[in-house]
RODO-2510 file (C-alpha; in nm, 4 decimals, decimal comma):
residues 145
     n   res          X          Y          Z
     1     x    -5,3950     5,7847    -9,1360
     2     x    -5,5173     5,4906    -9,3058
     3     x    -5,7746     5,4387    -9,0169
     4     x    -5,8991     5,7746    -9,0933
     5     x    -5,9108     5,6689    -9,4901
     6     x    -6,1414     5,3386    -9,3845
     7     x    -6,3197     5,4820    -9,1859
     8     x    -6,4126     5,7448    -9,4633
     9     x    -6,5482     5,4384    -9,7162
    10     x    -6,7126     5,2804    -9,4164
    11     x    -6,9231     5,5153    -9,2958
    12     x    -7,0284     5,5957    -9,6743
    13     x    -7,3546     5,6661    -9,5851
    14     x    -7,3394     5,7514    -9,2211
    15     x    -7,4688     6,1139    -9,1265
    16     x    -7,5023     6,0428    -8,7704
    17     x    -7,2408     6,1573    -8,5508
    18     x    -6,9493     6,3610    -8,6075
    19     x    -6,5911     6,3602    -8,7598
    20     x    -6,3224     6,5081    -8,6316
    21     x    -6,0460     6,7571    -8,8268
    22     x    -5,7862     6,4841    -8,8523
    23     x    -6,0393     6,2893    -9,0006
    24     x    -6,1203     6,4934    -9,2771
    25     x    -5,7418     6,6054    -9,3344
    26     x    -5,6252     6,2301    -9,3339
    27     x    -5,9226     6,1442    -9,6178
    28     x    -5,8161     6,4738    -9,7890
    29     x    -5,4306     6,4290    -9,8063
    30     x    -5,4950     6,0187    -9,9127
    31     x    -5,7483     6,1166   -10,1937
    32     x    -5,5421     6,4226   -10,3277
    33     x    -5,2372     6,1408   -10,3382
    34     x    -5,4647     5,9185   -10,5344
    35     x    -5,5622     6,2226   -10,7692
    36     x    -5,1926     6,2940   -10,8264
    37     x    -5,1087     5,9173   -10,8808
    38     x    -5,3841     5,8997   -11,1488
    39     x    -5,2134     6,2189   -11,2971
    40     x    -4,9170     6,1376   -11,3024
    41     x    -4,9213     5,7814   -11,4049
    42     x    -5,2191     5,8918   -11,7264
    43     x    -5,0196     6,1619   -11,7832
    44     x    -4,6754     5,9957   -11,8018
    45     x    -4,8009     5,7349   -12,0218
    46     x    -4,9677     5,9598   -12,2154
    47     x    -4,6526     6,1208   -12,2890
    48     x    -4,4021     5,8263   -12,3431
    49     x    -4,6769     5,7012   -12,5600
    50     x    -4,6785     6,0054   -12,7811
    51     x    -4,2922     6,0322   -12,7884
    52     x    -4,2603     5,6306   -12,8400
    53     x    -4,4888     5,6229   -13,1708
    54     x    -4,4044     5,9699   -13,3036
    55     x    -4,8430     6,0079   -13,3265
    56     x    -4,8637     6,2411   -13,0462
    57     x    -5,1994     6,3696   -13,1895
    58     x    -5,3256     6,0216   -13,1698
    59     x    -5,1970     5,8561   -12,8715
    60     x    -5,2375     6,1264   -12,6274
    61     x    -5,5875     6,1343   -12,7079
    62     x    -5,6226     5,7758   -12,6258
    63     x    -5,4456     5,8046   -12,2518
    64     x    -5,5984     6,1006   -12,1785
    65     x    -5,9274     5,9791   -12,2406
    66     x    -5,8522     5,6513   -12,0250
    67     x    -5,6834     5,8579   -11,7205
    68     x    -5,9753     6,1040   -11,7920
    69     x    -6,2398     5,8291   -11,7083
    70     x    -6,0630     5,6387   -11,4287
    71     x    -6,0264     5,9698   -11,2513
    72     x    -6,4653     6,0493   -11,3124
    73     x    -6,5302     5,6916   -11,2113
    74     x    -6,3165     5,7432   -10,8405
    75     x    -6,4719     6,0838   -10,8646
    76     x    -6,8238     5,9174   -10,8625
    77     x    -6,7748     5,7083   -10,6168
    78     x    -6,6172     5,9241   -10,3800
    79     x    -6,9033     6,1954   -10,4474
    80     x    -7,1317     6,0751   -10,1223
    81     x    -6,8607     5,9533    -9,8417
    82     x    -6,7090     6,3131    -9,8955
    83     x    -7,0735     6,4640    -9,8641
    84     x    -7,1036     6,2378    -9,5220
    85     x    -6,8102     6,3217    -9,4121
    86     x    -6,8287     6,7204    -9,4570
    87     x    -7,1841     6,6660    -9,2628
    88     x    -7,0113     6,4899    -8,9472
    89     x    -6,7966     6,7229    -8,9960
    90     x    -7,0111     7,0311    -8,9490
    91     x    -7,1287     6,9007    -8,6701
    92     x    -6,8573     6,8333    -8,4580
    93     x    -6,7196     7,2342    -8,5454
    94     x    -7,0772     7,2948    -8,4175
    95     x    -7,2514     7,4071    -8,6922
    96     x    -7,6218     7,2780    -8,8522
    97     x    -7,5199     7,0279    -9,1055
    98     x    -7,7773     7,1615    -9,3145
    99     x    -7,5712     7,4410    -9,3340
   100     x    -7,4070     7,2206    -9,6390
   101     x    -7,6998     7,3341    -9,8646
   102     x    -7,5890     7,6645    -9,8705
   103     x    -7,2057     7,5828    -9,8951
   104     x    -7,2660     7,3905   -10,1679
   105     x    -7,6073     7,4190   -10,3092
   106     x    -7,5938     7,8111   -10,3391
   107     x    -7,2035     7,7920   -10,5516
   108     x    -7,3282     7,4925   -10,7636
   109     x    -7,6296     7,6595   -10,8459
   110     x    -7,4702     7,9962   -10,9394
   111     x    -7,2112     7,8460   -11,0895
   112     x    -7,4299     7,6327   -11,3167
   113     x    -7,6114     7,9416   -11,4100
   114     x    -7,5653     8,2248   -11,6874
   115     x    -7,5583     8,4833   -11,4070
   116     x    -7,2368     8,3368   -11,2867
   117     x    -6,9847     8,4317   -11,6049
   118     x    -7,1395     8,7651   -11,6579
   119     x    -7,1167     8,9463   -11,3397
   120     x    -6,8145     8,9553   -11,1060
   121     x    -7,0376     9,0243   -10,7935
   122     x    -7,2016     8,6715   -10,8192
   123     x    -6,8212     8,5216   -10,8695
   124     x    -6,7371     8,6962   -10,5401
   125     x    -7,0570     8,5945   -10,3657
   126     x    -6,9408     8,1916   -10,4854
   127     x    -6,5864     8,2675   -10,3388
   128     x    -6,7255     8,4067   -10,0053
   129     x    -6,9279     8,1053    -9,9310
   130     x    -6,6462     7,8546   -10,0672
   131     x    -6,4364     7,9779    -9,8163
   132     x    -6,6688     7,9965    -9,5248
   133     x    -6,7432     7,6796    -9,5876
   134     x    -6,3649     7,5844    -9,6103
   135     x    -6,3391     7,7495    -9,2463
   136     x    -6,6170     7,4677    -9,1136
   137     x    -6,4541     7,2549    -9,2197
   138     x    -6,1294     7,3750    -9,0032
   139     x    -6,2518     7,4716    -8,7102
   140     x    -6,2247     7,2865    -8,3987
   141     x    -6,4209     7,0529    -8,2444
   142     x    -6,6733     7,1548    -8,0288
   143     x    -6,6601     7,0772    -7,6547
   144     x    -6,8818     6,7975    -7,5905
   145     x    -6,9882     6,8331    -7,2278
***
């Protein structure tokens, strides 16, 4: 698990080779934990906080803002390892890693567009290729003969 994890920030900008499923599961379990720490722990001060000095409409705008930018900040830096790791991992399910632009080029794109809130059929077309990418990302290694 934790090899997995180190492995993730040392190969931060390796697109060479490949990474296999546990890989990517172990790096996506440990940095959902980490999300739900920063939640929780913002969040629950955030709310003592409020409760403790009776200015709810004060404090929790404080904490918030503090869990809001610790969370961007391991967001940031977690932005490229993720994108190396989702290109090894295309390649060992056997598909072109530049498959990724269209994965996630082609949603962020639409998404970033007007197009995107005004018709349902674009919405769809961004959940399609969310989830085909999501099944990459599962499948199993290729044999390597």
């Amino acid at each position: 698990m934790f090899k997995a994890y180190k492995l993730f920030w040392k190969n931060y900008f390796n697109f060479t080779g490949v990474s296999t499923r546990s890989e990517y599961w172990w790096v996506f379990l440990i940095n959902s934990i980490i999300y739900a720490v920063f939640a929780l722990a913002f969040g629950g001060v955030t709310i003592v906080t409020a409760y403790a000095t009776g200015h709810a409409d004060k404090t929790f705008g404080i904490a918030a803002l503090i869990g809001i930018a610790v969370c961007i900040l391991y967001t940031i830096a977690t932005v490229i390892p993720t994108i190396s790791l989702h290109f090894r991992r295309y390649r060992d399910a056997g598909v072109t890693p530049w498959f990724l632009l269209i994965t996630y080029g082609v949603p962020f794109v639409l998404k970033g567009s007007n197009v995107y809130d005004k018709h349902v059929l674009v919405q769809t077309l961004v959940l399609i290729i969310s989830i085909i990418g999501f099944i990459i990302l599962v499948m199993p290694s290729k044999d390597r003969k």
